[in-house]
Biopython code that builds the backbone (N, CA, C, O; Angstrom):
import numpy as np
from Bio.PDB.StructureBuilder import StructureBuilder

atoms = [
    (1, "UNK", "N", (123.001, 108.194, 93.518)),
    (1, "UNK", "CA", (121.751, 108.370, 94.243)),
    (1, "UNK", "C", (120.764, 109.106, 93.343)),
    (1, "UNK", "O", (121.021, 110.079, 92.633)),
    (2, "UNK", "N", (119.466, 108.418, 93.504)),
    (2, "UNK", "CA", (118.482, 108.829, 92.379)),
    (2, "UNK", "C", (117.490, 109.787, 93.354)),
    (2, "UNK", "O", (116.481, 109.340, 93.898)),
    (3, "UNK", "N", (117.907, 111.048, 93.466)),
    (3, "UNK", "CA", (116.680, 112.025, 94.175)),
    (3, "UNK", "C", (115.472, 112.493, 93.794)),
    (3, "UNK", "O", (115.317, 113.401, 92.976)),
    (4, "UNK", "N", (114.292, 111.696, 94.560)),
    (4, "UNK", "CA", (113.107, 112.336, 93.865)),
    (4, "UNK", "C", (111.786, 112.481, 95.219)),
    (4, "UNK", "O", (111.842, 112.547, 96.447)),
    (5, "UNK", "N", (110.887, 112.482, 94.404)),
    (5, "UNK", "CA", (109.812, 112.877, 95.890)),
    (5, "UNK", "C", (109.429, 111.477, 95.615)),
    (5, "UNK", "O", (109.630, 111.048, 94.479)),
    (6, "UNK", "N", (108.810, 110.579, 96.668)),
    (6, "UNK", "CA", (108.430, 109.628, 96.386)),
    (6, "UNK", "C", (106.744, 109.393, 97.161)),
    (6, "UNK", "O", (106.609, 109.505, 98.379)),
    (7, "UNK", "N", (105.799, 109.127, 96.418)),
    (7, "UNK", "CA", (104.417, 108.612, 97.474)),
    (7, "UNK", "C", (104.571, 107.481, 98.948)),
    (7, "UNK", "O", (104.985, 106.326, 98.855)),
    (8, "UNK", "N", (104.205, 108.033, 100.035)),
    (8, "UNK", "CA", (104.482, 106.464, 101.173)),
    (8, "UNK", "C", (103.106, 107.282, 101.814)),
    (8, "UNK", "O", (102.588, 108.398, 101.827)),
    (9, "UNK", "N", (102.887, 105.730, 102.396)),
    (9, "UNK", "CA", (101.866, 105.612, 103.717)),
    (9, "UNK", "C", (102.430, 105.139, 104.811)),
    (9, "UNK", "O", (103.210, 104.225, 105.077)),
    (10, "UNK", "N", (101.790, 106.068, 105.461)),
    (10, "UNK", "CA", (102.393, 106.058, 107.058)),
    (10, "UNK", "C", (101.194, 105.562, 108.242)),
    (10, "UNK", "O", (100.034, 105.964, 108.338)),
    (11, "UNK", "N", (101.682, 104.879, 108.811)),
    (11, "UNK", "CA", (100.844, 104.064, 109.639)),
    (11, "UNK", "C", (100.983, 104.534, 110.659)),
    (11, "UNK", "O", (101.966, 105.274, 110.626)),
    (12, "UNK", "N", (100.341, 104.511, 111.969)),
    (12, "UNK", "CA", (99.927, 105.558, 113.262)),
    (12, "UNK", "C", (99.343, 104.810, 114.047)),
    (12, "UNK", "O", (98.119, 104.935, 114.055)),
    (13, "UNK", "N", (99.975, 103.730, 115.024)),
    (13, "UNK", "CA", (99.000, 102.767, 115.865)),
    (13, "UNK", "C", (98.908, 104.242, 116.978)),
    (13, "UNK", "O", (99.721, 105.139, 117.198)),
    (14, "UNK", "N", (97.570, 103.977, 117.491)),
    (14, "UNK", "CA", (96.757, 104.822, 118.502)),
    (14, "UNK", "C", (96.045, 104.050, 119.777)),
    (14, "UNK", "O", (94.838, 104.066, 119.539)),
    (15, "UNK", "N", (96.248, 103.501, 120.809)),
    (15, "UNK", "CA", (95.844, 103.249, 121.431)),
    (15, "UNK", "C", (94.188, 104.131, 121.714)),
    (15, "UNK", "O", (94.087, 105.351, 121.589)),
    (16, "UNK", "N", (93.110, 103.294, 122.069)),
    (16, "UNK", "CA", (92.172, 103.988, 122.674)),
    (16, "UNK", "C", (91.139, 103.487, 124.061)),
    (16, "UNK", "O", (90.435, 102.489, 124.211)),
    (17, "UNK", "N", (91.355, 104.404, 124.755)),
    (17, "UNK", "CA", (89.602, 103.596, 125.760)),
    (17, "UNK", "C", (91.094, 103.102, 127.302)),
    (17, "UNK", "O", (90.975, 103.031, 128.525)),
    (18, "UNK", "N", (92.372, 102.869, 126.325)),
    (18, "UNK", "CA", (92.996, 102.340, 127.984)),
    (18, "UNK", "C", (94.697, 103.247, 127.206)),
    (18, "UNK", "O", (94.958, 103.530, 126.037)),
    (19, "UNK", "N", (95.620, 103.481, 128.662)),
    (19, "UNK", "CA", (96.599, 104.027, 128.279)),
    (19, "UNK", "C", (97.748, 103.884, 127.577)),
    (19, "UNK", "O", (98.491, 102.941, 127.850)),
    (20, "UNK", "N", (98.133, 104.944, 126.392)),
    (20, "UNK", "CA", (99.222, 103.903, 125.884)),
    (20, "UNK", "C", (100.459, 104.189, 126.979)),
    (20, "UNK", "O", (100.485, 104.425, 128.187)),
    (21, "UNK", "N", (101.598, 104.025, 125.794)),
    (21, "UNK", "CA", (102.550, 103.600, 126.651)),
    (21, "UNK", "C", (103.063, 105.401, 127.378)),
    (21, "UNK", "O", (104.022, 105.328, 128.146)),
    (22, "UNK", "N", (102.585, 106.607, 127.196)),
    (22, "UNK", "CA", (102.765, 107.772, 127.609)),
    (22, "UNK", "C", (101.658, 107.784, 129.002)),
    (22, "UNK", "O", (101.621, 108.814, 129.676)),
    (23, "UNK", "N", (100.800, 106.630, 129.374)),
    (23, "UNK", "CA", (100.058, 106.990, 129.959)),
    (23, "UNK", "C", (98.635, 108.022, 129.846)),
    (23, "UNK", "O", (98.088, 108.627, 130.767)),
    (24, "UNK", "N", (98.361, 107.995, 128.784)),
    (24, "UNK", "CA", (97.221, 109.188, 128.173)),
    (24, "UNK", "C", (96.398, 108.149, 127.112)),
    (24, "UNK", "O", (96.730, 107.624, 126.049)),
    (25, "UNK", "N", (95.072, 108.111, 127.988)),
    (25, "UNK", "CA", (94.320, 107.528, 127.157)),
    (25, "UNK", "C", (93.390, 108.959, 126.024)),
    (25, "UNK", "O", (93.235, 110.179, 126.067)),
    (26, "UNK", "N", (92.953, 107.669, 125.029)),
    (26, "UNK", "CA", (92.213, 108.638, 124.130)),
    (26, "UNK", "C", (90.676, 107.839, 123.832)),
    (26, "UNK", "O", (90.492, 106.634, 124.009)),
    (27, "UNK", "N", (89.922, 108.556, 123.472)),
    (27, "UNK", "CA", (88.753, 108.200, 123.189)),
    (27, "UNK", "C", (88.509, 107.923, 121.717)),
    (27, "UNK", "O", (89.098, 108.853, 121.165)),
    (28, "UNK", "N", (87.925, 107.099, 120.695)),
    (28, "UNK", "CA", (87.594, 107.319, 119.059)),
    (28, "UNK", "C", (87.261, 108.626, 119.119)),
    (28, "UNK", "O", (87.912, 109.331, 118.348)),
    (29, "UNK", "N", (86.626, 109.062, 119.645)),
    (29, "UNK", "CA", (85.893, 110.198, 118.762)),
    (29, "UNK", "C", (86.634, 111.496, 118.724)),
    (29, "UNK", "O", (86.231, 112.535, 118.201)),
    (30, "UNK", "N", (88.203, 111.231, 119.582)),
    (30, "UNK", "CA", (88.822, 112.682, 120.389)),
    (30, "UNK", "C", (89.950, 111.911, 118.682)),
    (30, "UNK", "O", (89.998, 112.653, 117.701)),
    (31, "UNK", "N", (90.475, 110.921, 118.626)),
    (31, "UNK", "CA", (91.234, 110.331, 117.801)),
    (31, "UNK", "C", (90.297, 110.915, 116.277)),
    (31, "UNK", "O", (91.096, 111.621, 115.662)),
    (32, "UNK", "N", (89.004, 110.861, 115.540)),
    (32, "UNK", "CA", (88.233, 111.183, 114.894)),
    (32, "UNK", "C", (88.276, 112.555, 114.596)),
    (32, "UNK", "O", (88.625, 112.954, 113.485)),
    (33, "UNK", "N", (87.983, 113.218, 115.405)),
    (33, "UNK", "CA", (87.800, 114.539, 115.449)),
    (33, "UNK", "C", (89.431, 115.266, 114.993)),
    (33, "UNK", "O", (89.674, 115.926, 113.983)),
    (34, "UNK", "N", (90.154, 114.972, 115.844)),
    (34, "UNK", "CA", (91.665, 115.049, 115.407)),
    (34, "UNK", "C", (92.615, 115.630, 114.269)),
    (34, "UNK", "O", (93.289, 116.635, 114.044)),
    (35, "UNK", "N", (92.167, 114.010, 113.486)),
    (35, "UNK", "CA", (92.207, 114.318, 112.013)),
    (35, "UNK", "C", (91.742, 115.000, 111.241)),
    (35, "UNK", "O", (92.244, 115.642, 110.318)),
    (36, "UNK", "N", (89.714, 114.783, 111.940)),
    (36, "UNK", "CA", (89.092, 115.606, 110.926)),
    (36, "UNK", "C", (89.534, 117.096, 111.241)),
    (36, "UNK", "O", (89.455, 117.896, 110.309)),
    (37, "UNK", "N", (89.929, 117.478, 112.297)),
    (37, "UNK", "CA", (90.032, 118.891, 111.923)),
    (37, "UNK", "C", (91.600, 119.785, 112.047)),
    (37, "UNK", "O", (91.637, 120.959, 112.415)),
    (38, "UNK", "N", (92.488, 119.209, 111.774)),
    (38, "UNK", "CA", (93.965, 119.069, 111.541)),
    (38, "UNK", "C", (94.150, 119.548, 110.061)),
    (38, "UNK", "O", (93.452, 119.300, 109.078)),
    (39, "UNK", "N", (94.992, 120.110, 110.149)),
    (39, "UNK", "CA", (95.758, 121.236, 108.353)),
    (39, "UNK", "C", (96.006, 119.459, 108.054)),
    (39, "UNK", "O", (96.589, 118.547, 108.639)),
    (40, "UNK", "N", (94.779, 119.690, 106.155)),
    (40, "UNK", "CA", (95.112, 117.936, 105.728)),
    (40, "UNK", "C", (96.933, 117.991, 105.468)),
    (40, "UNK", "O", (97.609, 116.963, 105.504)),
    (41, "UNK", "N", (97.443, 119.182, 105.248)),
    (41, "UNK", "CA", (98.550, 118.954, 104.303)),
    (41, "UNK", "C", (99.471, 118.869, 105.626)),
    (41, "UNK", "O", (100.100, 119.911, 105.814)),
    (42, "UNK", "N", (99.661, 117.986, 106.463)),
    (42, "UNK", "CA", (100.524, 118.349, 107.694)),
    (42, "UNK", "C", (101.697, 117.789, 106.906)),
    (42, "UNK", "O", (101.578, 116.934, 106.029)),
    (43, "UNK", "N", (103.203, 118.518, 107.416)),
    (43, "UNK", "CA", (104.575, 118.270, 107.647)),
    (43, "UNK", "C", (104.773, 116.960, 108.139)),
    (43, "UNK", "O", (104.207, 116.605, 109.173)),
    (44, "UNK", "N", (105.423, 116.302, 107.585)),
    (44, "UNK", "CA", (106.195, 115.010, 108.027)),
    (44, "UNK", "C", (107.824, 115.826, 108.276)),
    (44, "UNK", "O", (108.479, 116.427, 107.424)),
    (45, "UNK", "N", (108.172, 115.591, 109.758)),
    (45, "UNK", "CA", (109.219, 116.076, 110.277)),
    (45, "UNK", "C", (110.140, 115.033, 110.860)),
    (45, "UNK", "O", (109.836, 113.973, 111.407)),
    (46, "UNK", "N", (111.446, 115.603, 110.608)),
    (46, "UNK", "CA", (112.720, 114.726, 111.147)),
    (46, "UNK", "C", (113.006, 115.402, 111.973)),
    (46, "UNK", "O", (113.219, 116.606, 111.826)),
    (47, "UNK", "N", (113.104, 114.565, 113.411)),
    (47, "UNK", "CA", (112.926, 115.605, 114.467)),
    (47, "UNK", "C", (113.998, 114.954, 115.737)),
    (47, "UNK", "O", (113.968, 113.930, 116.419)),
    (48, "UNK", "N", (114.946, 116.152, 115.639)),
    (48, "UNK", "CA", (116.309, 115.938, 116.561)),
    (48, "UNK", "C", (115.891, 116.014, 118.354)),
    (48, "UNK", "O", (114.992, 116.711, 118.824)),
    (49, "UNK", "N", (116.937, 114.980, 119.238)),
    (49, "UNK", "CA", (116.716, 115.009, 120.745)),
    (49, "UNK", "C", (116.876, 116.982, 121.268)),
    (49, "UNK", "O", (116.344, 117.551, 122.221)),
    (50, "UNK", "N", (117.643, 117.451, 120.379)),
    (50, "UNK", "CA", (118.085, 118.677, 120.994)),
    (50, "UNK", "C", (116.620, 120.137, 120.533)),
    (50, "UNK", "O", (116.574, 121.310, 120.903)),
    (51, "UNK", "N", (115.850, 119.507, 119.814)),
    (51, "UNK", "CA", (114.164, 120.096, 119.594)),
    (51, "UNK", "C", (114.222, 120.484, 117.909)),
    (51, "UNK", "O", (113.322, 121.101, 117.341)),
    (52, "UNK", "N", (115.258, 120.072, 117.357)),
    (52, "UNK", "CA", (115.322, 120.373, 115.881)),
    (52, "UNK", "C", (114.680, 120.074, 114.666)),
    (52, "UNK", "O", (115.435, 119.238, 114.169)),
    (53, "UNK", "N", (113.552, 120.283, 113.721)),
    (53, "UNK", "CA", (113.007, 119.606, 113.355)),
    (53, "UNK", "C", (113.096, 119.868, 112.236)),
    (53, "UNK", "O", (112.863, 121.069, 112.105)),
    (54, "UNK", "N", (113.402, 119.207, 110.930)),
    (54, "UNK", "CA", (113.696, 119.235, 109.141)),
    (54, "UNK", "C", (112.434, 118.671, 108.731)),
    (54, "UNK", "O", (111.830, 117.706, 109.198)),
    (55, "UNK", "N", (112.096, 119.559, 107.628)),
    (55, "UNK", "CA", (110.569, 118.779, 107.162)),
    (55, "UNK", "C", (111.583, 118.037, 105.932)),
    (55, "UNK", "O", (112.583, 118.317, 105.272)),
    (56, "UNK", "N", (110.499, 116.783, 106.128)),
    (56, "UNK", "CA", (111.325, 115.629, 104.689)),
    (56, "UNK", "C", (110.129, 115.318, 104.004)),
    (56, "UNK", "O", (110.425, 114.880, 102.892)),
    (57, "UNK", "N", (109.012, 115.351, 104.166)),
    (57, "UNK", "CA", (107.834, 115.023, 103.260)),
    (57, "UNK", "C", (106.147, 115.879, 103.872)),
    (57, "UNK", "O", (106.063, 116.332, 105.014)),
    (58, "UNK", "N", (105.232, 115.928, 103.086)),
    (58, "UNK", "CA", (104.032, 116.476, 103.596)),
    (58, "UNK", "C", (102.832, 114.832, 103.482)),
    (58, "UNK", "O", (102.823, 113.855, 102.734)),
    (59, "UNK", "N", (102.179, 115.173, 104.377)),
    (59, "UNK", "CA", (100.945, 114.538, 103.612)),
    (59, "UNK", "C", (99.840, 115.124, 102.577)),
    (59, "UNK", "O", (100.052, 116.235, 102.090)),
    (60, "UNK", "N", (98.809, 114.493, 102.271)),
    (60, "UNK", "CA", (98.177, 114.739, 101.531)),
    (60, "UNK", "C", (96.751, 115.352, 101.667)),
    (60, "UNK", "O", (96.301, 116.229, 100.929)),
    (61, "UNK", "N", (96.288, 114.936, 102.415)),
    (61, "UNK", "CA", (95.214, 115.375, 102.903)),
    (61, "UNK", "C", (94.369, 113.697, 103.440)),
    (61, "UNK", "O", (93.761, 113.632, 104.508)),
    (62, "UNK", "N", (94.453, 112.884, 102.800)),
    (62, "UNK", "CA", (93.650, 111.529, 102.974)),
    (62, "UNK", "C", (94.255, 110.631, 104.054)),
    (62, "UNK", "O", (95.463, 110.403, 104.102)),
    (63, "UNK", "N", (93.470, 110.187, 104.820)),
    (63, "UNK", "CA", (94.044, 109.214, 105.710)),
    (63, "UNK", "C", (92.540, 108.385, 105.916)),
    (63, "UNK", "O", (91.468, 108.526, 105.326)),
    (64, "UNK", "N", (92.993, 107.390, 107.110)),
    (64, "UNK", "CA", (92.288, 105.974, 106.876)),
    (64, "UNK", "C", (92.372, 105.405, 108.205)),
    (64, "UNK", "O", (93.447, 105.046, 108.684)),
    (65, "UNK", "N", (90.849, 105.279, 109.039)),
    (65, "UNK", "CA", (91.043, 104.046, 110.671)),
    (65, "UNK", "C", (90.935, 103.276, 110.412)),
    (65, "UNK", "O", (89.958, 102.977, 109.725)),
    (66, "UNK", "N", (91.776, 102.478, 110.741)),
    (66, "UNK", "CA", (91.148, 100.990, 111.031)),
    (66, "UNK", "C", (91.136, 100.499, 112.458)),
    (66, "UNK", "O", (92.202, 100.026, 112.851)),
    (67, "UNK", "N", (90.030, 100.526, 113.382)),
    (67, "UNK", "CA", (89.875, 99.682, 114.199)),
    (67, "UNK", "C", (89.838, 98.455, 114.455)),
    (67, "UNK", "O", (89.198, 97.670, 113.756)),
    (68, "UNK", "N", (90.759, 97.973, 115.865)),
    (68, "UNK", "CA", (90.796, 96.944, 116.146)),
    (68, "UNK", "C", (90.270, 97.166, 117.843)),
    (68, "UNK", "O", (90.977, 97.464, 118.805)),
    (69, "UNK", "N", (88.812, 96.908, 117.803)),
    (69, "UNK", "CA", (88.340, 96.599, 119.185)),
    (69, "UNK", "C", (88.815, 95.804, 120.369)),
    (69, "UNK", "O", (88.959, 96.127, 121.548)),
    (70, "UNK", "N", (89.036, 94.579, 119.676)),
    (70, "UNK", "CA", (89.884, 94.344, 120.770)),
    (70, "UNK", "C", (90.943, 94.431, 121.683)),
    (70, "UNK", "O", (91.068, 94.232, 122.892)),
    (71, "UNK", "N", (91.897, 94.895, 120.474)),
    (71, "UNK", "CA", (92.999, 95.312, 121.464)),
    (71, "UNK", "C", (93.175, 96.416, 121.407)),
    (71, "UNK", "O", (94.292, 96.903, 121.587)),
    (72, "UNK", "N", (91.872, 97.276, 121.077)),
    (72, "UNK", "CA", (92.151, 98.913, 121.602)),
    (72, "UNK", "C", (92.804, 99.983, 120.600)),
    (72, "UNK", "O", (92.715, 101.192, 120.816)),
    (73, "UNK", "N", (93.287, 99.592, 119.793)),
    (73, "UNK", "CA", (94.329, 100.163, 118.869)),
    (73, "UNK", "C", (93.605, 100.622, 117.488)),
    (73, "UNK", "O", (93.012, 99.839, 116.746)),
    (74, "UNK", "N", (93.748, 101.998, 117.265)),
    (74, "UNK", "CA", (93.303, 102.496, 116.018)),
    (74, "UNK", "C", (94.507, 102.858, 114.992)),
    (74, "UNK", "O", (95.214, 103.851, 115.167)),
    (75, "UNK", "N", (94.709, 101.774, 113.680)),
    (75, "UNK", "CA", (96.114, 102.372, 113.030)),
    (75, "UNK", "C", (95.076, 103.453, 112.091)),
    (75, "UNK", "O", (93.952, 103.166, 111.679)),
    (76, "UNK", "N", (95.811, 104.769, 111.891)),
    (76, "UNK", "CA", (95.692, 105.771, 111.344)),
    (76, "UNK", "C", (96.575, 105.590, 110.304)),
    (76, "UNK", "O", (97.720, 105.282, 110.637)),
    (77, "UNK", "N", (96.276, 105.732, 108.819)),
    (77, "UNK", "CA", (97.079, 105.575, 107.645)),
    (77, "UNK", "C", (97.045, 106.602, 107.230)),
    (77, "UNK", "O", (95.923, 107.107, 107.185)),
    (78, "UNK", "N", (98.214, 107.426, 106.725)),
    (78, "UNK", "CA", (98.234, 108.739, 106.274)),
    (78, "UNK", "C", (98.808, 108.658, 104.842)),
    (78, "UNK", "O", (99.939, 108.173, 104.826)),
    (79, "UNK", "N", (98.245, 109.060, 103.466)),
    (79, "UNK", "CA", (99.211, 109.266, 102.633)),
    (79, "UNK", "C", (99.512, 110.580, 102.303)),
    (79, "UNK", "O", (98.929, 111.611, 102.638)),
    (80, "UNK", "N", (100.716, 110.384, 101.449)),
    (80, "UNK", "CA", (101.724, 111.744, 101.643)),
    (80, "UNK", "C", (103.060, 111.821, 100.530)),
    (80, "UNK", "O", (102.846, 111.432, 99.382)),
    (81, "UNK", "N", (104.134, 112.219, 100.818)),
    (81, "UNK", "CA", (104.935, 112.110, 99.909)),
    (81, "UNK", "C", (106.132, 112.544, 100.546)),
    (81, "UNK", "O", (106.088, 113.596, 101.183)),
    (82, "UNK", "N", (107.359, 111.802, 100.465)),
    (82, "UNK", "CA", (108.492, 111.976, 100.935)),
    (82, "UNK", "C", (109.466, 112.484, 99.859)),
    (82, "UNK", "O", (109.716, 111.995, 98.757)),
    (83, "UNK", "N", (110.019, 113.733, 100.532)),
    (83, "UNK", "CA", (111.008, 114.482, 99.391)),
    (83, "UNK", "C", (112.797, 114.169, 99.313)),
    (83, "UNK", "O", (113.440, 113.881, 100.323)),
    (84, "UNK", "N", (113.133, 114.236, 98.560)),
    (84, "UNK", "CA", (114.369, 113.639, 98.196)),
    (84, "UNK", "C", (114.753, 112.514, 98.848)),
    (84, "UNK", "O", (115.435, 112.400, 99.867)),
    (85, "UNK", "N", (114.165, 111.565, 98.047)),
    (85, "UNK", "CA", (114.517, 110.155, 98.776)),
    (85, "UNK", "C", (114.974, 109.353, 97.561)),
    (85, "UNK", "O", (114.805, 109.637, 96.375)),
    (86, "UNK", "N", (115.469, 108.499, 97.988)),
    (86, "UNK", "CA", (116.383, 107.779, 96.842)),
    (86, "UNK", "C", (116.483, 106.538, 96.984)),
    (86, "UNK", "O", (115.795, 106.066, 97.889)),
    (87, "UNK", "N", (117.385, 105.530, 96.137)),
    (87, "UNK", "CA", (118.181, 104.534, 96.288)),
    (87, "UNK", "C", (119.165, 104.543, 95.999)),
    (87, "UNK", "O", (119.626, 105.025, 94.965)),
    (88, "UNK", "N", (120.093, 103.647, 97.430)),
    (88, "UNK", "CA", (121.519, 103.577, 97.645)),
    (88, "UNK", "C", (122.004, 102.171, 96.890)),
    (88, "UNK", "O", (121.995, 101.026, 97.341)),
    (89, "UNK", "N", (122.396, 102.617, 95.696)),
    (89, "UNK", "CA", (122.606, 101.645, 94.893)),
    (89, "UNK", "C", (124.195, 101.076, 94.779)),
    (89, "UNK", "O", (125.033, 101.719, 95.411)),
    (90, "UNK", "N", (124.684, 99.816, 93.947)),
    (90, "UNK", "CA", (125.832, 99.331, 93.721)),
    (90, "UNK", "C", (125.662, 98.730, 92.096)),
    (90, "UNK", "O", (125.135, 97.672, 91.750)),
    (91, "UNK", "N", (126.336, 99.850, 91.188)),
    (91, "UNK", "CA", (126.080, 98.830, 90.092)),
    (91, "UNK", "C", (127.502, 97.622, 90.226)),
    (91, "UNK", "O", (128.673, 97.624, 90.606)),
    (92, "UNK", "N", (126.726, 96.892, 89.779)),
    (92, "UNK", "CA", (127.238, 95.406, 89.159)),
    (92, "UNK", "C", (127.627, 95.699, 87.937)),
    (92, "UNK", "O", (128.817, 95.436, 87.758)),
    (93, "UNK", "N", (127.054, 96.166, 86.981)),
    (93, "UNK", "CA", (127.338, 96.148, 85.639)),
    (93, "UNK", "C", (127.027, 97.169, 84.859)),
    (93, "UNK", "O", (126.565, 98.161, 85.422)),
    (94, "UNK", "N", (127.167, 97.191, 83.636)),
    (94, "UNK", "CA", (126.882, 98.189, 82.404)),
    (94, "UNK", "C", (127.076, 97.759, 81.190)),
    (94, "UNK", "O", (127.754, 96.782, 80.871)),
    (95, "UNK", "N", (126.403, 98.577, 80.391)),
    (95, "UNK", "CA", (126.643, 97.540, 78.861)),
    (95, "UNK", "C", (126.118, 99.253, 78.303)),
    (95, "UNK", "O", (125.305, 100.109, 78.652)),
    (96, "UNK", "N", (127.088, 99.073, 77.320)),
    (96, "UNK", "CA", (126.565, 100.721, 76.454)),
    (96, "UNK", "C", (125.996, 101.862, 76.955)),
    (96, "UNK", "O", (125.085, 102.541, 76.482)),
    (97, "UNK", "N", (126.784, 102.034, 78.211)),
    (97, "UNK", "CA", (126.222, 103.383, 79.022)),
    (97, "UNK", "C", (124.933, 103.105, 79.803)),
    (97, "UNK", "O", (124.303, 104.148, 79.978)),
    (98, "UNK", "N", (124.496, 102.296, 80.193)),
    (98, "UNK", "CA", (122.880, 101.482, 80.927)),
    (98, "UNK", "C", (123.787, 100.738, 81.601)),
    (98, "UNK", "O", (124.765, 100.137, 81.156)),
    (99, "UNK", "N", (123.191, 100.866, 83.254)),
    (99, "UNK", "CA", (123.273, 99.816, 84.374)),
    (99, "UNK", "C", (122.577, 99.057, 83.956)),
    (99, "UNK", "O", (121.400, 99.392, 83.822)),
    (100, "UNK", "N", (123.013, 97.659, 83.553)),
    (100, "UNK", "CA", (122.271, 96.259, 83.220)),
    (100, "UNK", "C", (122.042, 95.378, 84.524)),
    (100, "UNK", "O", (121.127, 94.555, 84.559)),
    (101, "UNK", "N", (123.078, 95.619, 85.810)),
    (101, "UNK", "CA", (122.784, 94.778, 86.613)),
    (101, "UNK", "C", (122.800, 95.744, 87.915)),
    (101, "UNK", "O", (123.816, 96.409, 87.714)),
    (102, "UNK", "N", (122.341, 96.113, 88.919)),
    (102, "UNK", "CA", (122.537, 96.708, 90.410)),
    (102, "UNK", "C", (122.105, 95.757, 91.467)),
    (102, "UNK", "O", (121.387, 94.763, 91.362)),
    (103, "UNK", "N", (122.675, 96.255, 92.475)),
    (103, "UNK", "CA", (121.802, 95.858, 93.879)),
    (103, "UNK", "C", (121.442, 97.089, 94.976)),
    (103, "UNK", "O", (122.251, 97.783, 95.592)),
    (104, "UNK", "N", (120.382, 97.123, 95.009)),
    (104, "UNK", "CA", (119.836, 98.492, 96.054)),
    (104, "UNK", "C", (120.390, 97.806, 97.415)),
    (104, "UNK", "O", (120.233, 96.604, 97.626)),
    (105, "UNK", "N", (121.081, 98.711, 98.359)),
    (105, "UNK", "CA", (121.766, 98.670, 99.221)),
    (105, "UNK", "C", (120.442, 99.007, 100.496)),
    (105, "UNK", "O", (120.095, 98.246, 101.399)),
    (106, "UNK", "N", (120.000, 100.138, 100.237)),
    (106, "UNK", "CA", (118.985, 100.960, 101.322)),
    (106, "UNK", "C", (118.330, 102.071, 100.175)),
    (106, "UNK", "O", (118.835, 102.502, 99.138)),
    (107, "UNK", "N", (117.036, 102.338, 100.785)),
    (107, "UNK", "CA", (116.263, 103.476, 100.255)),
    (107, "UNK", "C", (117.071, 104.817, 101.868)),
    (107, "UNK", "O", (117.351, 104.791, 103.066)),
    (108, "UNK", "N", (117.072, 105.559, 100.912)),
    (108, "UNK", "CA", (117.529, 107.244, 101.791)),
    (108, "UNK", "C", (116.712, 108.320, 101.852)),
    (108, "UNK", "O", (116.060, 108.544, 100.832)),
    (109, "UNK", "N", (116.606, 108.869, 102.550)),
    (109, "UNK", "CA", (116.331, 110.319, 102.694)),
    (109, "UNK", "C", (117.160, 111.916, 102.767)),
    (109, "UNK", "O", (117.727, 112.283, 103.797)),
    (110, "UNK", "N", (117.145, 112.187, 102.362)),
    (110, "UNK", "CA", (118.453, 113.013, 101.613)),
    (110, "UNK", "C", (118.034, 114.222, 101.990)),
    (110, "UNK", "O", (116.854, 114.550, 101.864)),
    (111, "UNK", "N", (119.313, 115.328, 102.690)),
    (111, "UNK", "CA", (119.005, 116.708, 103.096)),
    (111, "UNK", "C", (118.560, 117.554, 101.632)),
    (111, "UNK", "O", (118.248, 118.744, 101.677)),
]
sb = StructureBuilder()
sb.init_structure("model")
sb.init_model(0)
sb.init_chain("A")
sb.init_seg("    ")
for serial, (resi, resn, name, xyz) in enumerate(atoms, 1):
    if name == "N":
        sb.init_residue(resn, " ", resi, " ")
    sb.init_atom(name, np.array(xyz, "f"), 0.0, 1.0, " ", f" {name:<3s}", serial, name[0])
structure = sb.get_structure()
């Protein structure tokens, strides 16, 4: 397993104007405001049924709406960076100390 921090964007569908599925509608500008005034560097958390929560990556400060009027939905794109994450690899092969051949099994997130 190759542990490192890795860059991802995280996508955030938002219902607005009608309720999502919690029943709580939101307005653009309450969704707008939000972000704009939210710590840019928020915690990306792994977060247990019993209230437990492990931070595994931060964001960055930059994110991104894209509205879709019609069906109500604002995806919010956040970039950020996920920490010790890896690939769950299988080498196939080697030739003079170098994996010449693998197959990535799954990308991980690692305590």
């Amino acid at each position: 397993m190759n542990k490192q921090t890795v860059k991802v964007k995280i996508s955030l569908p938002m219902r607005y104007d009608i309720p999502n599925h919690n029943g709580v509608a939101y307005t653009k500008e309450a969704i707008e405001n939000a972000f704009g005034s939210s710590n840019p560097y928020m915690p990306i958390l792994m977060c247990g049924d019993d209230e437990w929560a492990y931070p595994i990556g931060v964001t960055d400060g930059r994110y991104y709406f894209d509205w879709d009027d019609k069906n109500k939905v604002c995806n919010v794109t956040l970039d950020g960076y996920m920490f010790n994450t890896g690939a769950d690899i299988v080498v196939n092969e080697m030739e003079d100390e170098k994996i010449t051949d693998f197959t990535i099994r799954a990308i991980s997130i690692l305590k």
